[in-house]
C-alpha positions as CSV (number, residue, x, y, z in Angstrom):
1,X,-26.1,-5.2,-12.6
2,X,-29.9,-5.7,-13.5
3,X,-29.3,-3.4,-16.4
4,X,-26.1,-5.8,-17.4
5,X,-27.9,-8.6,-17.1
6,X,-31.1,-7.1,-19.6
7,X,-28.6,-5.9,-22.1
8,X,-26.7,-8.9,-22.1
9,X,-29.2,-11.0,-22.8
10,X,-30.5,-9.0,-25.6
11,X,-27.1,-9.0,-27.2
12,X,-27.5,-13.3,-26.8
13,X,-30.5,-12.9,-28.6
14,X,-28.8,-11.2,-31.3
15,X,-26.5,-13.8,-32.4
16,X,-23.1,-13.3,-33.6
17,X,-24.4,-10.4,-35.4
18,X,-25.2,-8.5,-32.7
19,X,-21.9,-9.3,-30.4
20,X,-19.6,-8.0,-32.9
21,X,-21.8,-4.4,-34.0
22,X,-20.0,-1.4,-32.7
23,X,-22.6,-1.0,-29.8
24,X,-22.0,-4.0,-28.1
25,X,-18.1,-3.5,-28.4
26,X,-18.8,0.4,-26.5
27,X,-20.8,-1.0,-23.7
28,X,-17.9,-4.1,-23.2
29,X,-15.3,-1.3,-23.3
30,X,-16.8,0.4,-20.4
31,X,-16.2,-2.8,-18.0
32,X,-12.6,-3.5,-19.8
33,X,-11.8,0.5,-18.8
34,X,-13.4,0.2,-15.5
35,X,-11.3,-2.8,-14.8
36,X,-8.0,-1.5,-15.7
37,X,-8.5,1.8,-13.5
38,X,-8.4,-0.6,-10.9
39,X,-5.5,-2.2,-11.5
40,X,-3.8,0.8,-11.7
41,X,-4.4,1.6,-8.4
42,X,-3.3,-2.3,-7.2
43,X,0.0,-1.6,-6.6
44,X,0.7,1.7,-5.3
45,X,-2.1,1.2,-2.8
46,X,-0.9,-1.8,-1.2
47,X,2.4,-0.3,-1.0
48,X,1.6,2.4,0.8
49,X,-1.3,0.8,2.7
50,X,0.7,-2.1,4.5
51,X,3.8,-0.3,4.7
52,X,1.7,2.6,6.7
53,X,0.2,0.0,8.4
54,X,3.0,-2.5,9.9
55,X,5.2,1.1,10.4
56,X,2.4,2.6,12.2
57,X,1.9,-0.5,15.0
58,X,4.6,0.9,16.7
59,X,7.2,-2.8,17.9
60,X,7.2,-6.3,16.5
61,X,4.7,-7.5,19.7
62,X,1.7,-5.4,17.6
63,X,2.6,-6.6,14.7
64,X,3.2,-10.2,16.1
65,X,-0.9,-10.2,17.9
66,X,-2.5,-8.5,14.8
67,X,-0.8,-11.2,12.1
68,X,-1.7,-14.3,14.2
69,X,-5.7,-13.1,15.0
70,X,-5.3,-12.3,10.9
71,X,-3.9,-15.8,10.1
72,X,-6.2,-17.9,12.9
73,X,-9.2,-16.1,11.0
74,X,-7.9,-16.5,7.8
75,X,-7.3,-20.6,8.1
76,X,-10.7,-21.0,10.3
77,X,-13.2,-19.5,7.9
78,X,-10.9,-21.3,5.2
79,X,-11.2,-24.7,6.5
80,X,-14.6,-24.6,7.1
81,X,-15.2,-23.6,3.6
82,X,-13.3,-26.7,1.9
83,X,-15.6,-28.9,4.4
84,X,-18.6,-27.3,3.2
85,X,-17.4,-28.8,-0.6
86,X,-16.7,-31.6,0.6
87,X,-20.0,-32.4,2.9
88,X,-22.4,-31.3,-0.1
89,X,-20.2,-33.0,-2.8
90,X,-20.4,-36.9,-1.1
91,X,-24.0,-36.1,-0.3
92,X,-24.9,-34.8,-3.8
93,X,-22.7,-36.7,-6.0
94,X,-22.7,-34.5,-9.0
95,X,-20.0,-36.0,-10.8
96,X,-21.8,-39.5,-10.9
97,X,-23.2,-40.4,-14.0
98,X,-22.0,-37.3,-16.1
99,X,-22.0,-37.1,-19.9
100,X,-19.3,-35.6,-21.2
101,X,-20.0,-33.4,-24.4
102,X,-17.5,-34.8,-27.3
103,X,-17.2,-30.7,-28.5
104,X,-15.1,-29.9,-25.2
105,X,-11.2,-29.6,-26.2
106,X,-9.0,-31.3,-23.3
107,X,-7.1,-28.7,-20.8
108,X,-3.5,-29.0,-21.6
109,X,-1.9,-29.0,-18.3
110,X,1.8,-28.8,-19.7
111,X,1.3,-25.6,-20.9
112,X,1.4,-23.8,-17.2
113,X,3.7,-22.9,-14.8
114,X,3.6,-25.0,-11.9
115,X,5.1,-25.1,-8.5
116,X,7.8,-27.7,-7.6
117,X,6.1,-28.2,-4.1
118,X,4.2,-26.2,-1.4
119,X,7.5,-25.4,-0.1
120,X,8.2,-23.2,-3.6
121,X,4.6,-21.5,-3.3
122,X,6.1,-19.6,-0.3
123,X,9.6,-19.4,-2.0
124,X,8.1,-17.4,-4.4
125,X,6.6,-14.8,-1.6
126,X,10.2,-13.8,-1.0
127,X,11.0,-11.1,-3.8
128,X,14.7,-11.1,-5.5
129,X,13.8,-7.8,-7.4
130,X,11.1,-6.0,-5.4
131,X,10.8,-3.7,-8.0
132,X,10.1,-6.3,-10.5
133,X,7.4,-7.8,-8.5
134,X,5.6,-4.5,-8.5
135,X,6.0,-4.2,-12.2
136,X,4.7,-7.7,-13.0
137,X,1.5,-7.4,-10.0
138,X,3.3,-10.3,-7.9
139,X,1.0,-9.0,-5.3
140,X,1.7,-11.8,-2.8
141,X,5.6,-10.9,-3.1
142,X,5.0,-6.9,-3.1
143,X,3.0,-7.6,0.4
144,X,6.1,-9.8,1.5
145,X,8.4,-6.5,1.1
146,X,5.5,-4.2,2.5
147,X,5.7,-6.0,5.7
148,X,9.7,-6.0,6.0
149,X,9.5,-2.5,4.6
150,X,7.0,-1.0,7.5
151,X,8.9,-3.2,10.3
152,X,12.2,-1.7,9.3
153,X,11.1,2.0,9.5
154,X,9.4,0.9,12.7
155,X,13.3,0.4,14.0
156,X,14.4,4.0,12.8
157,X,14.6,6.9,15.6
158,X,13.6,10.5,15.5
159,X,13.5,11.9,12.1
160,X,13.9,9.5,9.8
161,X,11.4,7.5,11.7
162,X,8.9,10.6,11.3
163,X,9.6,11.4,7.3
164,X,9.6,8.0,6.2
165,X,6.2,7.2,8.1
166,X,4.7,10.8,7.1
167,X,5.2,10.2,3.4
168,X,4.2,6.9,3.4
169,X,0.5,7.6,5.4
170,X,0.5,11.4,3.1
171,X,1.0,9.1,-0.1
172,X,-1.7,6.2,0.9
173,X,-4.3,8.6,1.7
174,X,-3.6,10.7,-1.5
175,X,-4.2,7.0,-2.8
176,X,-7.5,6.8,-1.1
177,X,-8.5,9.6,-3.2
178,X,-7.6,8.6,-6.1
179,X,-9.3,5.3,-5.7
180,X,-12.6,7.3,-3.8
181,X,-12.8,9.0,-7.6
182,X,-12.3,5.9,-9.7
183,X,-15.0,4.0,-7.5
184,X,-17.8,6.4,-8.7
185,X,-17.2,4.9,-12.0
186,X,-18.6,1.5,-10.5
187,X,-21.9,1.5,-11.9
188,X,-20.8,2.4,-15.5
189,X,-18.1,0.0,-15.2
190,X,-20.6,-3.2,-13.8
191,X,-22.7,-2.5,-16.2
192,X,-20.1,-3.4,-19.3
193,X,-18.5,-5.8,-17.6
194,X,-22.3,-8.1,-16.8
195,X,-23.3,-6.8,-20.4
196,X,-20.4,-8.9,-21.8
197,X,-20.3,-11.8,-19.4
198,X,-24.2,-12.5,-19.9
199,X,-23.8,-12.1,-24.1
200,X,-21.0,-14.1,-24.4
201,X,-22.3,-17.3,-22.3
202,X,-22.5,-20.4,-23.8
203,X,-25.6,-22.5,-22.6
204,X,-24.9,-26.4,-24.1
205,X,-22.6,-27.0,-21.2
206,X,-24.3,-25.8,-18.7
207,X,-27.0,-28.5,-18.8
208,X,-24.2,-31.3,-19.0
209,X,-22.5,-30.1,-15.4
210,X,-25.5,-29.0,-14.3
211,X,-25.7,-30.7,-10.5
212,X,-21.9,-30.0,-10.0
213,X,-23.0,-25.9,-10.5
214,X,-26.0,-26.3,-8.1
215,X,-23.4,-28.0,-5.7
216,X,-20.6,-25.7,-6.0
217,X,-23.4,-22.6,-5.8
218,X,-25.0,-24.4,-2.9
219,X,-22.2,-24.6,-0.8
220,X,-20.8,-21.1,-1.5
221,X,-24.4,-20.0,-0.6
222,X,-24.1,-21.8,2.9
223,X,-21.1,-19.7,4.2
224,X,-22.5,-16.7,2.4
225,X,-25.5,-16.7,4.4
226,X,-24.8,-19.0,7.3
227,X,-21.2,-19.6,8.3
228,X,-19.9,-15.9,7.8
229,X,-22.9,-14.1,9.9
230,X,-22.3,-16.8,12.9
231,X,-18.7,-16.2,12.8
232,X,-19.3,-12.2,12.5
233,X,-21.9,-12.5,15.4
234,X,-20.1,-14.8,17.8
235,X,-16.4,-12.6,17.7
236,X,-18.1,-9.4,17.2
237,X,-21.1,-9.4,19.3
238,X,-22.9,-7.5,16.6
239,X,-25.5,-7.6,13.6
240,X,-24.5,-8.9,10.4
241,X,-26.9,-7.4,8.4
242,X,-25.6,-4.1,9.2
243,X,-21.9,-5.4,8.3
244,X,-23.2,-6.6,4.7
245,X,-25.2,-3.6,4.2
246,X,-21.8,-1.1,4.7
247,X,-20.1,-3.7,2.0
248,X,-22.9,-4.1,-0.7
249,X,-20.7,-2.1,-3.2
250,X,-17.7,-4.1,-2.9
251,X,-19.4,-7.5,-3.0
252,X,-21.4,-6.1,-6.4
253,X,-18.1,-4.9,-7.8
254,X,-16.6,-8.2,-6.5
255,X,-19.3,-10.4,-8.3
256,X,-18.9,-8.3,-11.5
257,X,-15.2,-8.3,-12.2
258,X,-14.5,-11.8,-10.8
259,X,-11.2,-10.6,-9.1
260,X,-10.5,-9.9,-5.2
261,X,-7.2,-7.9,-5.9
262,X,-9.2,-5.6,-8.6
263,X,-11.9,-5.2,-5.6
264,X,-9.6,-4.3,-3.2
265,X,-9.4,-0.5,-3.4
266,X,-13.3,-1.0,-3.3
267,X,-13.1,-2.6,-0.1
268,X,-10.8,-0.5,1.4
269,X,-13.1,2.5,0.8
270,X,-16.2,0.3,2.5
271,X,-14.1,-0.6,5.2
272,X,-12.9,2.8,6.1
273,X,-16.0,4.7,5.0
274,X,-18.4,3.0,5.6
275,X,-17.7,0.4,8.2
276,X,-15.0,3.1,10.4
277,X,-12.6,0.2,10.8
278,X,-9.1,2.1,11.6
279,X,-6.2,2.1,8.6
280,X,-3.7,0.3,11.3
281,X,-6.2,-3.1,10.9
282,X,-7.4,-2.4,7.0
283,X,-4.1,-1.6,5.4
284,X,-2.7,-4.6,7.1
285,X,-5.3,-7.1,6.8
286,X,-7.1,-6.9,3.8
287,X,-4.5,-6.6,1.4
288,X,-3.1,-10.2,2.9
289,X,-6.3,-11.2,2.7
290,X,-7.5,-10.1,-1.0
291,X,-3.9,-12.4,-1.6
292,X,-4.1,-15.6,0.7
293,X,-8.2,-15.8,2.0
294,X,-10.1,-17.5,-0.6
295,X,-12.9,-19.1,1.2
296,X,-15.1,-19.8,-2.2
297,X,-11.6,-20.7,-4.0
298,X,-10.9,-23.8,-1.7
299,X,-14.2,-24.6,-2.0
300,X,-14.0,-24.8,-5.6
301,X,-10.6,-26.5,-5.4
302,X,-12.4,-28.9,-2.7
303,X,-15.7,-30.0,-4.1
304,X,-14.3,-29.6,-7.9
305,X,-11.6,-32.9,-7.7
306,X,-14.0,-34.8,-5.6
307,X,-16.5,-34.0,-8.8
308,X,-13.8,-35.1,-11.1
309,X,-13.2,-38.4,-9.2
310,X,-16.4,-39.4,-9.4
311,X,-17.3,-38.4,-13.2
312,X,-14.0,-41.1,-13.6
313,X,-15.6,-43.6,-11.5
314,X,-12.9,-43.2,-8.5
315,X,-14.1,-43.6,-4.9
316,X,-12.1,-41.7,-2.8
317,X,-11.0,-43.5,0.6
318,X,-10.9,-41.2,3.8
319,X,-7.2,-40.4,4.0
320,X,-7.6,-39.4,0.0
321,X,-10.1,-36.8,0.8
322,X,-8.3,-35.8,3.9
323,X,-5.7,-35.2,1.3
324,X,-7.9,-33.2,-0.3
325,X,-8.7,-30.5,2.1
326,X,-4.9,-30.1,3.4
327,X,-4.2,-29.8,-0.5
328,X,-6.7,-27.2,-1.0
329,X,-6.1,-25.1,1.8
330,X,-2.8,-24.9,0.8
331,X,-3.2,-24.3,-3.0
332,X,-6.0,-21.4,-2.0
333,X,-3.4,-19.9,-0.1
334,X,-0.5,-20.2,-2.6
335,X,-2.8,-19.7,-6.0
336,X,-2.2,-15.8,-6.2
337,X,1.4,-16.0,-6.6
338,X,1.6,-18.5,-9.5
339,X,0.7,-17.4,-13.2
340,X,-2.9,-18.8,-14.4
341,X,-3.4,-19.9,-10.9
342,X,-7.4,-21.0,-11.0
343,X,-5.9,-23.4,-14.0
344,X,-3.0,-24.8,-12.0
345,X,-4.4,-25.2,-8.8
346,X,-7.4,-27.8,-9.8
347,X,-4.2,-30.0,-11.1
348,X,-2.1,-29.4,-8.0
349,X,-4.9,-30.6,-5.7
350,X,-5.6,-33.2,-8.6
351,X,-1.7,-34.3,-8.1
352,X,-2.1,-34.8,-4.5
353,X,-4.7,-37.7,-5.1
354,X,-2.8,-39.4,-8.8
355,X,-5.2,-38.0,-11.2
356,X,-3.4,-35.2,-12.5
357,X,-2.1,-37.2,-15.6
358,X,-5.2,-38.8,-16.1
359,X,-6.3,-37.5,-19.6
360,X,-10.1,-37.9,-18.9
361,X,-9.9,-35.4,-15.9
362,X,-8.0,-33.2,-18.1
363,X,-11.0,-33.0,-20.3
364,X,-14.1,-32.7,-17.2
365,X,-11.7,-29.6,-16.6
366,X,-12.3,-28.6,-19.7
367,X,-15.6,-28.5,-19.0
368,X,-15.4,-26.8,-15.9
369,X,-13.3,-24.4,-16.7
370,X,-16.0,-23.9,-19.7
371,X,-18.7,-22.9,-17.5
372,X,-16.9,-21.3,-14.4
373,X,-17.2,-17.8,-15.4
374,X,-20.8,-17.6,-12.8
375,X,-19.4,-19.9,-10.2
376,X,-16.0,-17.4,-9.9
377,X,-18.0,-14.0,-10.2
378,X,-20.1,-16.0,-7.0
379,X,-16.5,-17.6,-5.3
380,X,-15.0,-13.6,-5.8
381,X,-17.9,-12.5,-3.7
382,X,-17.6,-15.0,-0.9
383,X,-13.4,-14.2,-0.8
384,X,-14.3,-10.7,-0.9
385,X,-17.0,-11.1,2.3
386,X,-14.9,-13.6,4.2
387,X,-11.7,-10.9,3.9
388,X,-14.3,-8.1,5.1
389,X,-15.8,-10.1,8.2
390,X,-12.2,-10.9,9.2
391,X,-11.2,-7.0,9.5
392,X,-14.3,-6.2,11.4
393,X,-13.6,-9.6,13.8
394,X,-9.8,-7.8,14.2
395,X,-11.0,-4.4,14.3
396,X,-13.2,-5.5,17.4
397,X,-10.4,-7.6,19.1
398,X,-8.2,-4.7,18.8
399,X,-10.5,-2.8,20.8
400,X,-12.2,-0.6,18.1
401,X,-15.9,0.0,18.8
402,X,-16.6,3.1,16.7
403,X,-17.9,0.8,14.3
404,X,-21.3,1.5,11.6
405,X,-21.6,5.2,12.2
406,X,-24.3,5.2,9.9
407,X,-26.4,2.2,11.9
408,X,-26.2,4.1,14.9
């Protein structure tokens, strides 16, 4: 990453010049390759992971404890997120007083695909072709099937119940492999992918939205460093620092490719590896929560329409902003299984409060969407660490306690 971060500033440097020469188009191949290696693995892994999983927990009543601890995790640290964004964004007030440059093209809403209602974000979990979903990375939809998949073969008797589970756990850990091979590729793959993202940043911006970066990085920051490690120490009785140190890879390869479901083999590997959580707890939870647990995401979602409102000159009442946070949560859950979902969400949450037809907020969005690619390498980190703590905090209630065999 340091490396990325030298190169790609020396590429800057260059000019225009220097970011089209063959050199610079090797090293920004390197992350591109990296990055499709792991989406290769996406599918196939969470296929056999969950369906290994929910098969291997034996009766519904497993599978019924482990997905409510899962979800009550998932919507705590979630929540407490989106009131992190809101807290620092009506104390800090970015949005008041903002210029906005006249070079920024406005963000043409029409152009995406957006849900009906909330009610059709969860529609779209259920898979009519589950096939299709696999083909086209629906990963929210794939995990739907994964579930129902795993709990049906839980139902079979004897020998079917036996084949279907052995080549399901034979082809995840062959899986394993594959991904173990891919991740030794990391550093290569960070390093092109950093390279690119530092030589290619625009600086004019930046200045103009300046305050709403510092906000959104300072609250992202808090339940980094504060809200995670109290909710890891107060469920799990144990240090955080030794948690963060077993997940360092994944959270760099997190920050560098900006994507929770390209992380997730990454995690998995930590998790299993590194952390000794058991494949009954990681094949079920993470997956779900590499899809639905997007801590920095609803604070984005959060602090980023309270930042529009106020660049517009709107003051928010109470039950508006309460509005906000139900909205949030909601979109943050739902924004993996809708196409361009970090562009439609802003303008479903903007909906919620009668601003998503309001041409000026199309344009701050512009803007923000201009200068996001830091603030979602930093939000893919937090989503990443917040679905890591959560399988530990499991693991533990579960009664697993062979945890950080390298710590002790």
């Amino acid at each position: 990453m340091i490396l990325g971060f030298g190169a790609g500033l020396l590429f800057q440097s260059g000019g225009a010049e220097s970011t089209d020469s063959w050199l610079f188009s090797l090293i920004a191949s390197l992350g591109t390759i990296f990055m499709r290696l792991l989406k290769m693995i996406i599918v196939p892994l969470i296929l056999t992971s969950i369906t290994t999983g929910v098969a291997g927990l034996g009766d519904s009543k497993s599978l019924g404890r482990l997905g409510s601890k899962t979800f009550g995790y998932y919507f705590l640290s979630s929540i407490i997120a989106i009131l992190i964004g809101l807290t620092l964004t009506n104390l800090i007030r970015p949005g008041v007083g903002v210029q906005i440059p006249g070079q920024v093209e406005k963000f043409d809403s029409s152009q995406l695909q957006q849900p009906d209602s909330v009610t059709d974000i969860f529609i779209r979990m259920i898979p009519t072709n589950p096939i299709k979903a696999a083909a086209e990375g629906d990963v929210l939809a794939l995990i739907f099937f994964s579930i129902l998949f795993g709990f049906a073969i839980t139902k079979l008797k004897g020998k079917p119940h036996k084949f279907l589970l052995d080549l399901f756990d034979y082809a995840f850990h062959a899986m394993m492999k594959l991904t173990h091979g891919i991740i030794q590729l990391a550093p290569i793959g960070v390093f092109g992918l950093i390279t690119k993202a530092v030589a290619t940043a625009g600086v004019a911006l930046f200045k103009a939205v300046g305050l709403y970066m510092i906000t959104i990085a300072s609250g992202l920051t808090i339940h980094l460093l504060i809200v995670l490690p109290i909710l890891f120490m107060i469920f799990t009785r144990m240090n955080p620092l030794h948690h963060f140190r077993a997940m360092a890879s994944a959270m760099a390869t997190a920050f560098s490719t900006s994507s929770s479901g390209a992380t997730l083999p990454v995690t998995m590997d930590c998790m299993e590896n590194n952390v000794g959580v058991s494949n009954r707890v990681t094949s079920f939870v993470l997956p779900l929560g590499a899809t639905i647990n997007m801590d920095g995401t609803a604070l984005y979602e959060c602090a980023g329409v309270i930042f529009i409102a106020q660049a517009l000159g709107f003051d928010l009442s109470f039950a508006q902003q309460g509005t906000i946070v139900i909205t949030a949560f909601l979109a943050s859950v739902g924004a993996a299984a809708i196409p361009s979902a970090g562009l439609v969400m802003i303008f479903v949450v903007l909906n919620a409060v009668g601003l998503g037809d309001n041409a000026e907020a199309a344009l701050i969005v512009g803007i923000m969407l201009a200068v996001d690619r830091p603030l979602d390498m930093f939000r893919t980190m937090i989503n990443v660490a917040s679905d890591s703590v959560g399988t530990v905090i499991v693991a533990k209630s579960e009664g697993e306690t062979e945890l950080y065999p390298e710590e002790n």
